[in-house]
Every structure is written in structure tokens, then in C-alpha cells.
PDB file of N, CA, C and O in Angstrom:
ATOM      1  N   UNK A   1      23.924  45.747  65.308  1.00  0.00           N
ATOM      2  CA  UNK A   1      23.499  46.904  66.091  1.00  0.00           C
ATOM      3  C   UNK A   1      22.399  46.460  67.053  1.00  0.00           C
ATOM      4  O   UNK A   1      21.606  45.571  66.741  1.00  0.00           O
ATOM      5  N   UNK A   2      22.363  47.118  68.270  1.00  0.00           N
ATOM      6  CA  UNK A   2      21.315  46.533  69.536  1.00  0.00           C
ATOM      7  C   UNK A   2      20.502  47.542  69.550  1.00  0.00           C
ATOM      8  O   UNK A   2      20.655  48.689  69.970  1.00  0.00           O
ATOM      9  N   UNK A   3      19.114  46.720  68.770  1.00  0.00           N
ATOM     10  CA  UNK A   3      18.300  48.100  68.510  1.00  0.00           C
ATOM     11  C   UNK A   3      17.216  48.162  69.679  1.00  0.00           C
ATOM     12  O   UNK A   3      16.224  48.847  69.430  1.00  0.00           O
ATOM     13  N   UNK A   4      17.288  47.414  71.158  1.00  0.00           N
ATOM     14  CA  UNK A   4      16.791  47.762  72.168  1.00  0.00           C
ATOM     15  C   UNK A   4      17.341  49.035  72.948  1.00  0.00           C
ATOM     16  O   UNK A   4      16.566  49.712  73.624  1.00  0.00           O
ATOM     17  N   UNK A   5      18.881  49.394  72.828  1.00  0.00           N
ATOM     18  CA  UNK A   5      19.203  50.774  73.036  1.00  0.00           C
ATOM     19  C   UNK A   5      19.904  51.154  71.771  1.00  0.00           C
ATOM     20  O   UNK A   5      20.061  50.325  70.875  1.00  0.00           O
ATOM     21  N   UNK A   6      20.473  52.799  71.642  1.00  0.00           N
ATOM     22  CA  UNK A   6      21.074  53.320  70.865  1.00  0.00           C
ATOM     23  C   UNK A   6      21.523  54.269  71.905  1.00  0.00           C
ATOM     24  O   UNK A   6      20.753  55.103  72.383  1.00  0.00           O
ATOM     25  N   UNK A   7      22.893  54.141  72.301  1.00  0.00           N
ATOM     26  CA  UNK A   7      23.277  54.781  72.766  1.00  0.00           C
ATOM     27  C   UNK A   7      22.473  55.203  74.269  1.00  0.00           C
ATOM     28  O   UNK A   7      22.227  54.347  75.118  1.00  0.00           O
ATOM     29  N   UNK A   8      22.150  56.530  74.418  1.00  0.00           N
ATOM     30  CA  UNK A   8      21.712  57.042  75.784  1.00  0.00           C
ATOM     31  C   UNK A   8      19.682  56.908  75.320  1.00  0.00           C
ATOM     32  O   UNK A   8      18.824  57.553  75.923  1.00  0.00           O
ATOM     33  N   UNK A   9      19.483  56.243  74.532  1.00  0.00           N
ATOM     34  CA  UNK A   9      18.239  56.525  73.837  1.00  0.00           C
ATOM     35  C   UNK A   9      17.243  55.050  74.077  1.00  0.00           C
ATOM     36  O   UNK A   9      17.970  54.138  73.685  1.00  0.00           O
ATOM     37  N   UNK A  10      16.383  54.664  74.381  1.00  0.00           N
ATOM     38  CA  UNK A  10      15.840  53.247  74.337  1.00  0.00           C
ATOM     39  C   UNK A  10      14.912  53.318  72.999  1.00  0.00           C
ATOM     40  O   UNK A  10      14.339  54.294  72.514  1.00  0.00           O
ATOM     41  N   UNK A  11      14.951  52.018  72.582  1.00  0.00           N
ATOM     42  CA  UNK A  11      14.179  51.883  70.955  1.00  0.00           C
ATOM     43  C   UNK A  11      12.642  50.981  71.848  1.00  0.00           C
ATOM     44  O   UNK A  11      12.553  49.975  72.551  1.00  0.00           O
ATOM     45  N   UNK A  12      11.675  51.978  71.341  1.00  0.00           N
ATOM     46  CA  UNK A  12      10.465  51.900  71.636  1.00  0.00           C
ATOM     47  C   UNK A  12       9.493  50.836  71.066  1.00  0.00           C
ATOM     48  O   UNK A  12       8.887  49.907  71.600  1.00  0.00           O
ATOM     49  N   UNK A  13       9.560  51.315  69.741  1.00  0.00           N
ATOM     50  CA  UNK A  13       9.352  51.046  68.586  1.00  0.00           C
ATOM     51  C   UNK A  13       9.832  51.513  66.839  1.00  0.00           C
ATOM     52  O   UNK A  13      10.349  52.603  66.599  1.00  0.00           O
ATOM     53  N   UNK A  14       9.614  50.730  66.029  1.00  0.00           N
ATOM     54  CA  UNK A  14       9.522  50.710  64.525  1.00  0.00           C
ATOM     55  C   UNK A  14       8.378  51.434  64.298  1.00  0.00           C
ATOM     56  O   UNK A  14       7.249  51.011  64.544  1.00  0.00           O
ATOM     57  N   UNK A  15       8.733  52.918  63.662  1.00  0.00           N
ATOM     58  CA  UNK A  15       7.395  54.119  63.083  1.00  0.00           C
ATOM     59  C   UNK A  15       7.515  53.733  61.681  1.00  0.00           C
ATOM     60  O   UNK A  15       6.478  53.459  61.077  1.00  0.00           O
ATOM     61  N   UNK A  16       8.780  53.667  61.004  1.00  0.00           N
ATOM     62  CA  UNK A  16       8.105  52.744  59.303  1.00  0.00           C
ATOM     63  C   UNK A  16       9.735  52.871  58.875  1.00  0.00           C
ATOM     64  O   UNK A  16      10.678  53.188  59.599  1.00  0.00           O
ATOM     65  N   UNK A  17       9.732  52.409  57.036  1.00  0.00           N
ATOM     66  CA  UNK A  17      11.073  52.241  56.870  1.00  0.00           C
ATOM     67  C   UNK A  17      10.867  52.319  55.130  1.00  0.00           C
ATOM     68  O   UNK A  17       9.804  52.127  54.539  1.00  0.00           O
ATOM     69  N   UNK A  18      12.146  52.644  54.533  1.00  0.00           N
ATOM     70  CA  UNK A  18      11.896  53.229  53.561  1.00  0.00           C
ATOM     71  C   UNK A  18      13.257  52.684  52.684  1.00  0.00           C
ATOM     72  O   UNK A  18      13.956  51.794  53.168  1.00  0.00           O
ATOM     73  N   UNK A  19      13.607  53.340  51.237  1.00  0.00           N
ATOM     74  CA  UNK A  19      14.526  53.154  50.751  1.00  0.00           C
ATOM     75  C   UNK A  19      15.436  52.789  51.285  1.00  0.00           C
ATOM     76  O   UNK A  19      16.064  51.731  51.317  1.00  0.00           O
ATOM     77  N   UNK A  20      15.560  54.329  52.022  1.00  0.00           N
ATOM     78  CA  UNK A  20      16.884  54.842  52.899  1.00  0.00           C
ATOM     79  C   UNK A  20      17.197  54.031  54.423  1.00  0.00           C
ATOM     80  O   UNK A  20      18.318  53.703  54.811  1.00  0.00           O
ATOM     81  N   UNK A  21      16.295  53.876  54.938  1.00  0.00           N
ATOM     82  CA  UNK A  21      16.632  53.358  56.152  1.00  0.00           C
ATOM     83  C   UNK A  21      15.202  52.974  56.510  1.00  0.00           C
ATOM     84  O   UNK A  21      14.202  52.684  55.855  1.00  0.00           O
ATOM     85  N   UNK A  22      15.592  53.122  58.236  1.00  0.00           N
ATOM     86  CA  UNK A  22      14.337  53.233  59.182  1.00  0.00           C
ATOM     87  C   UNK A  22      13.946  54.193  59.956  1.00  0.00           C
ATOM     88  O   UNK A  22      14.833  55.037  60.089  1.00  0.00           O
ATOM     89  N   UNK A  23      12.843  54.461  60.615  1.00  0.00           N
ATOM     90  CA  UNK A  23      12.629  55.149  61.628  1.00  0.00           C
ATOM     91  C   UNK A  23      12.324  54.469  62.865  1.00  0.00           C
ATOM     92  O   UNK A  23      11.629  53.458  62.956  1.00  0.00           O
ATOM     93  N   UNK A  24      12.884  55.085  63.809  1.00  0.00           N
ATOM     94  CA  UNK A  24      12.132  54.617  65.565  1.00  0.00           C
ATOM     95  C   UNK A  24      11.855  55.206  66.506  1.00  0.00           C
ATOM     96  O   UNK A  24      12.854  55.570  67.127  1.00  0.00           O
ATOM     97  N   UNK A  25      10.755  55.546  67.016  1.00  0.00           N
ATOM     98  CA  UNK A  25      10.349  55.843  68.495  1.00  0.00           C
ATOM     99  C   UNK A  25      11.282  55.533  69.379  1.00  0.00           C
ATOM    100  O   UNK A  25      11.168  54.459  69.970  1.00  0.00           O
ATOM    101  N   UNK A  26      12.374  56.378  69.655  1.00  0.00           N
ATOM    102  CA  UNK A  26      13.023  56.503  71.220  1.00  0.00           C
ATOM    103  C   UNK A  26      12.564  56.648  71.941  1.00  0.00           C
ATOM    104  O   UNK A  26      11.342  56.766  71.848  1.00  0.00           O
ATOM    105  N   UNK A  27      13.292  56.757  73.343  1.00  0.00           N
ATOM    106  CA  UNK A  27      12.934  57.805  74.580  1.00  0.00           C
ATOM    107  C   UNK A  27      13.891  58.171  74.885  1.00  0.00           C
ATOM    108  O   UNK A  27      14.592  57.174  75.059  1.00  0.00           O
ATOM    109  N   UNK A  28      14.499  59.136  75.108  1.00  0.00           N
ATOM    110  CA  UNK A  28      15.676  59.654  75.612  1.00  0.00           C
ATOM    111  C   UNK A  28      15.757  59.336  76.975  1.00  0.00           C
ATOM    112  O   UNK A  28      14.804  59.799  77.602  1.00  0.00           O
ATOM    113  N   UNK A  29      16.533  58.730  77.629  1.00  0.00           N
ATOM    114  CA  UNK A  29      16.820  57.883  79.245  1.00  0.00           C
ATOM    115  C   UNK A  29      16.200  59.100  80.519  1.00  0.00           C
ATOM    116  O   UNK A  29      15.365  59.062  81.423  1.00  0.00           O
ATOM    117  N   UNK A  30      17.261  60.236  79.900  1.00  0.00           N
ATOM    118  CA  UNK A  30      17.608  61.137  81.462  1.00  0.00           C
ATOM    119  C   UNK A  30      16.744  62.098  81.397  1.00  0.00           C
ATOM    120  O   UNK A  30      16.018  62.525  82.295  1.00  0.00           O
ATOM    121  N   UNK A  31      16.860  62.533  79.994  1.00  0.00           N
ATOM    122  CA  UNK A  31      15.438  63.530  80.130  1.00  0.00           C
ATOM    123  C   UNK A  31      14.151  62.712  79.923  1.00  0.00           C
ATOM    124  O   UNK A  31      13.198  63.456  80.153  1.00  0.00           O
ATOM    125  N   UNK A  32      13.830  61.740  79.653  1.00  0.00           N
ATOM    126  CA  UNK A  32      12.270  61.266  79.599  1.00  0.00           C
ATOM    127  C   UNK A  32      11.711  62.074  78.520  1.00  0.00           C
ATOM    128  O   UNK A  32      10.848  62.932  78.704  1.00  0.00           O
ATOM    129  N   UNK A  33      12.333  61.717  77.153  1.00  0.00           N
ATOM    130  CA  UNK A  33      11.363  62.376  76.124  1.00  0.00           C
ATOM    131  C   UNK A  33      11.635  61.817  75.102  1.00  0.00           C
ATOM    132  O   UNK A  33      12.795  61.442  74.929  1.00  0.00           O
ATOM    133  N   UNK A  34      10.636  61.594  74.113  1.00  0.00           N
ATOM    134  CA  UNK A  34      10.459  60.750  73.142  1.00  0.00           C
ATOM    135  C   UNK A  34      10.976  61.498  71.700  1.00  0.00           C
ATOM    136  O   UNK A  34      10.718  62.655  71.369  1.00  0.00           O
ATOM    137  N   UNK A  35      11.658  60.653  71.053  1.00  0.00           N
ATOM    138  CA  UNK A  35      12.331  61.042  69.648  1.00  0.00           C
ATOM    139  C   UNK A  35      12.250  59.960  68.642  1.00  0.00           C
ATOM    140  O   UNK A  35      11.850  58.796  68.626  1.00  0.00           O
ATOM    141  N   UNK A  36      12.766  60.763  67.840  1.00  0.00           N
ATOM    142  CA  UNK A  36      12.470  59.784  65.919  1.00  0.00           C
ATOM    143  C   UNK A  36      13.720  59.717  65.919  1.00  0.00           C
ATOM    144  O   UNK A  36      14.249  60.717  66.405  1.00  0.00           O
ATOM    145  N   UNK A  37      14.409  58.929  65.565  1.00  0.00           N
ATOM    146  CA  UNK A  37      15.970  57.828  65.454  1.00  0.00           C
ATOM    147  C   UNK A  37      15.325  57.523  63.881  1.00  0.00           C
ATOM    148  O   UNK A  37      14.181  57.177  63.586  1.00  0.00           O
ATOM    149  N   UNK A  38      16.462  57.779  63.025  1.00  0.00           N
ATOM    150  CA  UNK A  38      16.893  57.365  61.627  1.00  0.00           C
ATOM    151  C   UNK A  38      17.786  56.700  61.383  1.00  0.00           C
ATOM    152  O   UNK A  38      18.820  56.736  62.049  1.00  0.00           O
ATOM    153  N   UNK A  39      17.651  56.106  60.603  1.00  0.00           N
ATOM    154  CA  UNK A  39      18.895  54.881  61.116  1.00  0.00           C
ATOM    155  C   UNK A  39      19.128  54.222  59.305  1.00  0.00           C
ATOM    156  O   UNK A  39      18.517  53.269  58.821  1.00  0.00           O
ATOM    157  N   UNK A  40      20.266  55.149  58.554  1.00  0.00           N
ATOM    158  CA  UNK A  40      20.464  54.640  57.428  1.00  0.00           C
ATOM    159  C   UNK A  40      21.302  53.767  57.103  1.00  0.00           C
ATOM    160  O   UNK A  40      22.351  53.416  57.644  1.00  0.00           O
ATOM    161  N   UNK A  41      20.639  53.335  55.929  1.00  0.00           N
ATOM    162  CA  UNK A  41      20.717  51.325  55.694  1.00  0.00           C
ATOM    163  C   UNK A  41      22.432  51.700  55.522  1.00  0.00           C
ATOM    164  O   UNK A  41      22.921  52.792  55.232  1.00  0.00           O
ATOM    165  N   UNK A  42      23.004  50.646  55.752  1.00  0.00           N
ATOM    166  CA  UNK A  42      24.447  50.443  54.707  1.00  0.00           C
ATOM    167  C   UNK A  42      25.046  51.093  53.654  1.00  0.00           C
ATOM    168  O   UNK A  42      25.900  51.976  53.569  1.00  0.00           O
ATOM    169  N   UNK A  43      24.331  50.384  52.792  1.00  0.00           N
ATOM    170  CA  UNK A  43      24.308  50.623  51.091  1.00  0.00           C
ATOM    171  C   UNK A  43      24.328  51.976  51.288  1.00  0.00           C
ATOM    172  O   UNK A  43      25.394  52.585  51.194  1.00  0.00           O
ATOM    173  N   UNK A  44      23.357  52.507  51.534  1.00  0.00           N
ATOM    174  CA  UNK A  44      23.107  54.427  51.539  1.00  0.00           C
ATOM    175  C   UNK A  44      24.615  54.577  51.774  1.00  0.00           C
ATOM    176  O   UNK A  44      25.518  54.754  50.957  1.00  0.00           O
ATOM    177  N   UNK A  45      24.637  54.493  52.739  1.00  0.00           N
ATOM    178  CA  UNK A  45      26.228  55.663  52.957  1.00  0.00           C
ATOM    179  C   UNK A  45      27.500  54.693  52.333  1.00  0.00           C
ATOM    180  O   UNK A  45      28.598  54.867  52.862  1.00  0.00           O
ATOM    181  N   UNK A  46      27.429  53.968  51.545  1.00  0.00           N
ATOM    182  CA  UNK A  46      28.637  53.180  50.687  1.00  0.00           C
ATOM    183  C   UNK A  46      28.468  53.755  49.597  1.00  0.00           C
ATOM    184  O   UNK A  46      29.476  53.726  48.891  1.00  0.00           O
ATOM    185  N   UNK A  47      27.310  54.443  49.022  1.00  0.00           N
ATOM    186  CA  UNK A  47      26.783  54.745  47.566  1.00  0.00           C
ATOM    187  C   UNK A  47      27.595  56.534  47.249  1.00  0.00           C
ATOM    188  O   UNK A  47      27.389  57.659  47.705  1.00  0.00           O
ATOM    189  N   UNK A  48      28.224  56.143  46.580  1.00  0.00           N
ATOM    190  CA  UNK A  48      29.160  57.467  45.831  1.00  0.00           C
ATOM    191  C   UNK A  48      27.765  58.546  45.828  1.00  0.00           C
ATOM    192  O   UNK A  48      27.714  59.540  46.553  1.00  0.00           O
ATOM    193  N   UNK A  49      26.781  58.182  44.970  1.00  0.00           N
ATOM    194  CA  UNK A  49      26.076  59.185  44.025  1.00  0.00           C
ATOM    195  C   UNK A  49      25.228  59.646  45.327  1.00  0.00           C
ATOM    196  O   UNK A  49      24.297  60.417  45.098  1.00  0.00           O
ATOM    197  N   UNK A  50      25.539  59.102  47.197  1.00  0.00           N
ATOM    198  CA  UNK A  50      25.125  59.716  47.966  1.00  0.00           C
ATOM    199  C   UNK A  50      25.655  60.608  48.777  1.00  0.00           C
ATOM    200  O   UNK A  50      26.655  60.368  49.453  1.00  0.00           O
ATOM    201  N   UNK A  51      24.868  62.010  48.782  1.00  0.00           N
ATOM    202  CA  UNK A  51      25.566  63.568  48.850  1.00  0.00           C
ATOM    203  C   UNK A  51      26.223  63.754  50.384  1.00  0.00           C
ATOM    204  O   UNK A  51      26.914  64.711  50.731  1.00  0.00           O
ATOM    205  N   UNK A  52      25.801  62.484  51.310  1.00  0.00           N
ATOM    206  CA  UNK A  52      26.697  62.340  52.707  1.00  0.00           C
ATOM    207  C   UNK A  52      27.292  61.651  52.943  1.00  0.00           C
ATOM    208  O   UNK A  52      27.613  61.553  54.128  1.00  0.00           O
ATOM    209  N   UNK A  53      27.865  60.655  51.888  1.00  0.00           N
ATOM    210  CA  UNK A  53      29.085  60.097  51.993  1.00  0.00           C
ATOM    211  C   UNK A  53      30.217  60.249  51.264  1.00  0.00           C
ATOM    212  O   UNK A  53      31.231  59.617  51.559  1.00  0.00           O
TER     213      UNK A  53
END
């Protein structure tokens, strides 16, 4: 994954990271506004006993 963009979104920075995944400081391109991007690990969504996969 090219975590300098995501899609229409640029990756800013790494805000922290956890079990589950990560978090990141976007910016959204066209509108010029900054967002939190979650970004769960693998494992998470392979794991049965998890309630979104």
C-alpha cells in the first residue's frame, strides 16, 4: 500500500497505532481539509471472532 497517497487523500503523517491498525493525518486534495485515515492491520479483518469480517 502507498501510504504517501490513499486514494484522493495525501498521508501527512502517523497520529499513533494500536492493536488494530493505524491512524493518519490526511488532507483531503480538492477540498483542502485534514482527516484521520484508519487503516486496519490484515490479521484484523482475516480474524473470524472479528464482528466486520
Amino acid at each position: 500500500m502507498d501510504l504517501e497517497k490513499m486514494g484522493r487523500y495525501a498521508i501527512v503523517k502517523e497520529l499513533g497505532r494500536g492493536a488494530m491498525g493505524r491512524v493518519y493525518l490526511g488532507l483531503h486534495e480538492t477540498l483542502q481539509r485534514r482527516v484521520a485515515i484508519k487503516v486496519v492491520a490484515n490479521s484484523q479483518m482475516l480474524n473470524e471472532a472479528c464482528p466486520l469480517a
